[in-house]
N, C-alpha and C positions, 0 to 999 in steps of 0.2 A: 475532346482533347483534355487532358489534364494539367492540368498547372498548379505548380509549387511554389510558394511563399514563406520565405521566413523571414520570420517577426523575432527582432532580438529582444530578451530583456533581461532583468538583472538577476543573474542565475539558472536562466533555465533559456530555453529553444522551444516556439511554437511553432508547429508547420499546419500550414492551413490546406487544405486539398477540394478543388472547387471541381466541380463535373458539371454536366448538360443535364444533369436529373436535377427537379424540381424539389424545394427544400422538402424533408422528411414529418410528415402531417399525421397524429397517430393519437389517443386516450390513451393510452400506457406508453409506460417505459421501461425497460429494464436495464437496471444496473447490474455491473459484475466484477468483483475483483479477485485476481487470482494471480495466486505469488507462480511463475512459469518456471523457475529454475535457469531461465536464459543467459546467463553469466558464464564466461569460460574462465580460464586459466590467470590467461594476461590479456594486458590490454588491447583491444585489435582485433581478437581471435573472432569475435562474433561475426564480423563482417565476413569472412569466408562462409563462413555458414548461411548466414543471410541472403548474398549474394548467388550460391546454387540453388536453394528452392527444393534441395535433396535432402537437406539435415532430417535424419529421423525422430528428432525430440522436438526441435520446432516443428515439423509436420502433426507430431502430434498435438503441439499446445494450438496449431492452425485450426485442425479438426475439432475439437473441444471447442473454440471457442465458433466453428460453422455449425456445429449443433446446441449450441445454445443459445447463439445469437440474441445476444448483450449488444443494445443501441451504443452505451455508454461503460467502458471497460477499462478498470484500473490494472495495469501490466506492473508487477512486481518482481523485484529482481530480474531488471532487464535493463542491460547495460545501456549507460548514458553515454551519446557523442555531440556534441556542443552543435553539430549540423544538422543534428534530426534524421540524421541517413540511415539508420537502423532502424526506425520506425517507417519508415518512406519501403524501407527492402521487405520488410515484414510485410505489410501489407501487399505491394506488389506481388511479391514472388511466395508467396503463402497464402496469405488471409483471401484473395482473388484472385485462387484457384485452387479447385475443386481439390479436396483429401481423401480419399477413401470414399467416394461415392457423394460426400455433404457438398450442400448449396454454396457456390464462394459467398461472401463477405465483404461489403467495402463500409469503410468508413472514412469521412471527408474531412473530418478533422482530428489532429493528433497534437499532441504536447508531450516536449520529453522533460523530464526535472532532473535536474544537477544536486549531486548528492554529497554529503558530505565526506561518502567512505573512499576509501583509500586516499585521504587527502593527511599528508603527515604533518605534523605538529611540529616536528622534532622534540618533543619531551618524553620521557619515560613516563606512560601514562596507567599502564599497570604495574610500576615500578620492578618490574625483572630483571631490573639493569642492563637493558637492552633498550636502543630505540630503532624506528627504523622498519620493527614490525607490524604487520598489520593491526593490533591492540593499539597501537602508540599515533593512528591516524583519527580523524577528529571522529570518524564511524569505521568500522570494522571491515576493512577489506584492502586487496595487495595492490589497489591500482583505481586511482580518481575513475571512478564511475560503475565502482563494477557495486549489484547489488541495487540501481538505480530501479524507475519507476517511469512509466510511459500512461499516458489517458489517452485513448480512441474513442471517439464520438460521432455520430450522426448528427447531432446536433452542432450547432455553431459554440464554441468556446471565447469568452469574453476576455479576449488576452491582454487588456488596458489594464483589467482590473484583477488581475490574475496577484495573489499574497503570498511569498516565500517567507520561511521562518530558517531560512538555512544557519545562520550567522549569529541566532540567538544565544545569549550564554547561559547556560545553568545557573551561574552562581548571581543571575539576575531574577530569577525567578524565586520571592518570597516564601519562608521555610523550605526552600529547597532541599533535599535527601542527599546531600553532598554525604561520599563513602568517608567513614574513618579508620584505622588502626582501631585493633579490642583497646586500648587504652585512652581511647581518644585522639589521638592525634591527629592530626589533619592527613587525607591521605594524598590530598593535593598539595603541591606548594602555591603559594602565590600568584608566581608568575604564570602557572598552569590554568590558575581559575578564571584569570584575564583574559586566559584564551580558546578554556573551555566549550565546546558548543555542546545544548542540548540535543537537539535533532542527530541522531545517529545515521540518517540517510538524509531527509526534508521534512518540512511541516508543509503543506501547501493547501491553498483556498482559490479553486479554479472554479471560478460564474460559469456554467453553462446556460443558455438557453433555447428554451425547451417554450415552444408554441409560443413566445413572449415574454416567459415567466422566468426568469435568473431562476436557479437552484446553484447555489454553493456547493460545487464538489470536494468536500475537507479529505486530504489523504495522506498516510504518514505511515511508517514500518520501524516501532520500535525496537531496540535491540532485544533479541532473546536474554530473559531472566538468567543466565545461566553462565557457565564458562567463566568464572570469577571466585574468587577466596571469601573469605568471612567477611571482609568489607561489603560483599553485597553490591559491590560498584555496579553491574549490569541488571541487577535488582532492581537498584534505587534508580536510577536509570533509565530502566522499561516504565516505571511505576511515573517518573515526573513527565516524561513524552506523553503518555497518555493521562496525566492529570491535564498537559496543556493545550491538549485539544477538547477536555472538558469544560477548562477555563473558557475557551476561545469561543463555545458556542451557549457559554451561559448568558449571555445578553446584558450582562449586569455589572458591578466594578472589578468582580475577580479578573478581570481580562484586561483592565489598564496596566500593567505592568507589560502587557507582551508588547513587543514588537518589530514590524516586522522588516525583509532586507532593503525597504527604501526608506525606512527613519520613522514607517507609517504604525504609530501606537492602537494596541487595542482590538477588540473582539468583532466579532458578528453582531450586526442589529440586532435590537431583541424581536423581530419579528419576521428577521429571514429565513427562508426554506433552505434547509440543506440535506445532502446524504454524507457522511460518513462513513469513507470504505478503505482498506487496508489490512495487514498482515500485523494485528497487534503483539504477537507473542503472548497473549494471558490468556488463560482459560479461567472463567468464570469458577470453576472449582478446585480442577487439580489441576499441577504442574509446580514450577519454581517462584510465581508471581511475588514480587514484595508487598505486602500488605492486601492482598487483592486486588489491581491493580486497576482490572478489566471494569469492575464496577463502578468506576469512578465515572463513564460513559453508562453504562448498562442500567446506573441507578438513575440519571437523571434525567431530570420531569420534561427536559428538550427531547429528548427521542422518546420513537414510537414503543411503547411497549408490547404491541404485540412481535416485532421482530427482537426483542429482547429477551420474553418468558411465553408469550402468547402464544396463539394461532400461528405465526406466520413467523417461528423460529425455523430459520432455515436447517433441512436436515435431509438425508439419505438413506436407503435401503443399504448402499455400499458401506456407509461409515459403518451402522450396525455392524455386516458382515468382520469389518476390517476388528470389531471392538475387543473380539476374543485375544489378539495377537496384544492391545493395549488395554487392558480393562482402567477402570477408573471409577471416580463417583458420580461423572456427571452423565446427563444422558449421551448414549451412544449414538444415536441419531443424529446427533447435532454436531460430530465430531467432523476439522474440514482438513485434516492431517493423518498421514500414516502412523505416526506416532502417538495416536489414540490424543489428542486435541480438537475444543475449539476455539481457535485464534484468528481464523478469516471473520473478518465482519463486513457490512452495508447495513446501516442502520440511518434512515430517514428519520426526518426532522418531524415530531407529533400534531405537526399542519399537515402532512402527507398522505393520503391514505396508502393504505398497501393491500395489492388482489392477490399475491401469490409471492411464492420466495422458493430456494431448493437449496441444495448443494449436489453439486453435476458428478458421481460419484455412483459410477455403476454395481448392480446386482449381478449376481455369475448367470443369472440366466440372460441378462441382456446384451443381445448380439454385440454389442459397443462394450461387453467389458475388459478386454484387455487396454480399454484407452485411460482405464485409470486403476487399473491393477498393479498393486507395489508401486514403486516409484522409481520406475526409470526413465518416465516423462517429465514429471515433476513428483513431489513428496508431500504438496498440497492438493486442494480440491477447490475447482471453481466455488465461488456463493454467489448466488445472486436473488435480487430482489427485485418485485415487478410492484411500482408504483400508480397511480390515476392522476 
């Protein structure tokens, strides 16, 4: 029998899912995050889809995620409802049953996180003298939740201890990249910086554990570098989001300044395991990044280097293929977007080891390629990472 649980807390919805099977006992693990595309129109709309188990883009992101089967799987842009009931239908009426011939899927626990986008400000926050648009909400989108983030787990989810950064402000975070006019001038006023939020969707720090052992699941979806004038505003932006989950997991003072949405200051232990997964927007070499952005993660001595430059850069036969339609400078292999990028990450904590990584990104000879050919399923590519 199945039984559902929800656990409120402040900003997000965990739903716990308890079965007759005997907890998940296993040396590996694999991690996986992949931006789905799952977001409609307006508000609401998903639940129709969810609800028949016929949608042919969910069916697809269902299938992709039964043939790669990821213990532990960050869902991107997948709309948030304060009930958990779009992760409950997913599951149900997709993930646990069969797509195209692949093995169902269950996972017993899930968390959905409340986002900032389409939440309005009412300021004119790209000053177009307009408010009211989706620029002018505290993250980028036509309606509270759309563009959110969902974590399914086989393992148990520590929801006590569970860290939202939803509410942080920008203009709290030291030498902050606040955009200005070419002349300087502020391009915020005042009263805007007061109400400012960094997090363009969440910052969140979800404990799972795994055989005993907490691992920190840190996960966040920068705004794309782009879409913006000479201020740079989604430059500067993308660039301080992902300084501040470099902060967060340096161990050290750069992280006394953050904190988080219950008043609780400050970073990771300096000697906790974590993975790091999410849809950053930066590509280590090409694209729109402010300052290089992506390396502010990529560089440091806390993650593993071999999922960074190593052995165990996640990469694809597909991306290759896809590389000629976006050429670039960086390697093709390692590309986890149609538009010749790589900005999917999972990068584990350099206490980790790691056996194996990919990006789930078919070859035209592999019977499964049309599950990720172009992008009318989604416009990204799974990554994922197999840890010990």
């Amino acid at each position: 029998m199945r039984k559902l649980f929800l656990l409120p807390l402040i900003g997000l919805i965990a739903i716990t899912l308890f079965s007759c099977s005997t907890e998940k006992k296993s040396t590996t693990v694999k991690y996986a995050t992949f931006n789905t595309s799952m977001y409609r129109a307006e508000h609401g709309f998903i639940m129709k889809d969810l609800m028949s188990g016929n949608d042919e883009q969910i069916k697809g992101i269902a299938e992709i995620i039964q043939r790669v089967r990821p213990d532990i799987i960050n869902l991107q842009e997948f709309d948030y409802d304060v009930r958990g009931k779009y992760a409950d239908l997913f599951r149900k009426n997709y993930l646990e049953i069969s797509q195209n011939g692949a093995e169902p899927i269950e996972y017993k626990y899930a968390i959905a996180i409340a986002s900032n986008t389409g939440i309005f400000t009412h300021f004119d926050l790209n000053n177009d003298g307009k408010i009211h648009t989706p620029a002018d909400a505290y993250g980028f989108g036509k309606y509270p939740g759309q563009y959110a983030f969902t974590i399914l787990s086989k393992y148990p989810i520590d929801t006590a201890n569970v860290r939202t950064f939803q509410k942080f402000l920008w203009n709290d975070m030291p030498d902050a990249n606040i955009p200005t006019y070419a002349d300087g001038k502020p391009w915020f006023s005042d009263k805007e910086l007061e109400k400012y939020r960094l997090s363009s969707k969440n910052h969140v720090d979800v404990p799972i554990i795994i055989n005993g052992k907490t691992i920190h699941t840190i996960i966040a979806h920068p705004t794309p570098p782009v879409f913006d004038g000479e201020e740079d505003l989604n430059g500067k932006r993308n660039h301080d989001e992902i300084r501040m989950i470099a902060d967060y997991i340096s161990g050290d003072k750069k992280a006394e300044y953050l904190y988080d949405d219950n008043g609780v200051s400050g970073g990771l232990d300096k000697d906790a395991s974590f993975v790091i997964m999410g849809d950053m927007n930066a590509d280590p070499v090409d694209g729109d990044s402010y300052k290089n952005a992506i390396m502010q993660i990529l560089n440091s001595p806390k993650i593993s280097q071999e999922v960074t430059t190593g052995k165990f850069v996640p990469s694809s036969q597909g991306s290759f293929d896809n590389s000629s339609k976006n050429p670039g400078k960086g390697n093709p292999n390692h590309d986890t977007s149609i538009f010749g990028l790589r900005i999917d990450y999972v990068l584990p904590s350099n206490d980790i080891k790691v056996v194996e990584s990919g990006v789930f990104w078919n070859s035209k000879e592999n019977k499964n390629f049309e599950l990720t050919n172009g992008g009318d399923i989604t416009d990204h590519r799974m990554v994922w990472v197999v840890i010990e």
